[in-house]
C-alpha positions, -999 to +999 in steps of 0.1 A: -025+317-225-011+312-256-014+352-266-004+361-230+034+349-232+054+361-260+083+344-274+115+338-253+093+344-224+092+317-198+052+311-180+053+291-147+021+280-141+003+253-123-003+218-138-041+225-141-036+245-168-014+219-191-020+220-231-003+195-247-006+206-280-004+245-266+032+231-257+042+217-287+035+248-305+055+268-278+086+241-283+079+254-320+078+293-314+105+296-288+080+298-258+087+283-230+073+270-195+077+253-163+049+233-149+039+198-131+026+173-146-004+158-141-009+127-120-026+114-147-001+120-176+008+090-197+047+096-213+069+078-235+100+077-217+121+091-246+159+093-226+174+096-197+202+131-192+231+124-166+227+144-136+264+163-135+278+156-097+270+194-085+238+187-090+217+186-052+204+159-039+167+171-039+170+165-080+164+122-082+157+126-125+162+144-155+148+125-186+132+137-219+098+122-226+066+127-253+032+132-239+006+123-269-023+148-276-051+150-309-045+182-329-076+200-343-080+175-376-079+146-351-040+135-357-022+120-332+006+139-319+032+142-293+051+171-276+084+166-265+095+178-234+118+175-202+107+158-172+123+168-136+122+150-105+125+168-076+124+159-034+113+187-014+128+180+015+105+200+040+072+182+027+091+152+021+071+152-014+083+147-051+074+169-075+072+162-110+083+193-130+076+197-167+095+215-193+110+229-224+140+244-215+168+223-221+196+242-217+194+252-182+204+227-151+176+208-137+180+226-104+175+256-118+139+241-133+132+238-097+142+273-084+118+288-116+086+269-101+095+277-062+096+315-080+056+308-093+052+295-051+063+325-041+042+347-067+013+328-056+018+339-019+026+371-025-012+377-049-024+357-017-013+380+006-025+409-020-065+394-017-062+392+019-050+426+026-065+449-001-099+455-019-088+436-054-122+415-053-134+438-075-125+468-101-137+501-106-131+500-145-135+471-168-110+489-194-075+473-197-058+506-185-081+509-153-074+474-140-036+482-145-040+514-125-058+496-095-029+466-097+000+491-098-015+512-067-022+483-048+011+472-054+031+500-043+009+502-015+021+466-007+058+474-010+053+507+007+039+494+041+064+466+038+091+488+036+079+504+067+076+477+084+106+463+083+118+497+104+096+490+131+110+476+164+076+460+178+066+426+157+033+430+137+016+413+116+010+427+081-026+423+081-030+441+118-007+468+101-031+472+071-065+469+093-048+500+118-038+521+086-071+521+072-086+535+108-057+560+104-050+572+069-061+611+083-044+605+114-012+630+117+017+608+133+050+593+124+040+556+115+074+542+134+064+562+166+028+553+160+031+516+154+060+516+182+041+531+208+007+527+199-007+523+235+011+554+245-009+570+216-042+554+227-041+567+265-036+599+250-062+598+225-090+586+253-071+617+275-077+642+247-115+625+245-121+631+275-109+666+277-127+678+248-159+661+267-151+675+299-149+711+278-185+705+263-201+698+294-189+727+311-199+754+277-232+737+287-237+748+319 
């Protein structure tokens, strides 16, 4: 991770991944991050920051703490960092973001992490819907290719379906499209009167059947 984000870059990423000593370094280098910490964390309480009276209810704490870690000659350490507490309402669950940006209000904090949430959806909703469990290069170039397509693919279709007037469900949209890609038809007239285009696809069928049995006889 460390030669993934450059510096004044900010990585949200979840608390599974936390490095102490990968964060003092980044506190060093102008790197910075939002994360949770761990259940299991054990911090100095270093001081508490007043909360300013805009701040939102949903933030309980802002305090700077030092979570101790062993560099690579065995000294002990500690990285320095920003601890904020935050009630999410709808879960009615706190969550316990880690930091080293300093400068920015604590809410703020917050809205970066719900940001990774809603990354983490959208990749979700990316695995479900196209063929990304695999790649057909193992070059840096040809993954990027595969990602790119896939994602304008993604923001094409839901483009499109925002101008439909029927409800549908993204995947049912992809599964149909798939079926269809050589299938000449608007997609809002398609998708908006689909069962007016199945009864005349089976009327066509059975037309062209009816046709073939007769050239038989």
């Amino acid at each position: 991770m460390q030669d993934v984000v450059k510096k004044g870059e900010v990585a949200l990423f979840d608390k599974a991944y936390n490095n102490y000593e990968l964060f003092d370094t980044w506190n060093q280098n102008e790197t910075y991050f939002v994360t949770r910490l761990k259940n299991n964390a054990k911090e100095r309480f270093i001081k508490e920051f007043d909360l300013p009276q805009a701040t939102p209810n949903e933030i309980l704490r802002d305090a700077q703490i030092a979570l101790a870690y062993k560099n690579e000659e065995g000294e002990q350490k500690e990285a320095v960092l920003r601890l904020v507490s935050y009630y999410h309402t709808e879960k009615n669950k706190v969550y316990y973001f880690l930091t080293n940006l300093f400068d920015l209000p604590a809410q703020q904090i917050a809205d970066l992490y719900k940001k990774r949430w809603a990354i983490e959806l959208l990749f979700k909703k990316i695995k479900q819907n196209f063929p990304l469990h695999y790649f057909y290069g193992d070059n840096k170039n040809a993954i990027q290719i595969q990602i790119w397509v896939t994602l304008i693919a993604l923001l094409l279709i839901t483009i499109m379906k925002r101008r439909l007037s029927k409800p549908w469900a993204f995947s049912n949209l992809v599964s149909l499209l798939e079926k269809h890609l050589f299938t000449y038809a608007k997609f809002t007239d398609f998708f908006n009167n689909l069962e007016d285009f199945a009864k005349q696809y089976v009327k066509n069928k059975q037309n062209i059947e009816n046709q073939m049995s007769l050239d038989f006889i």
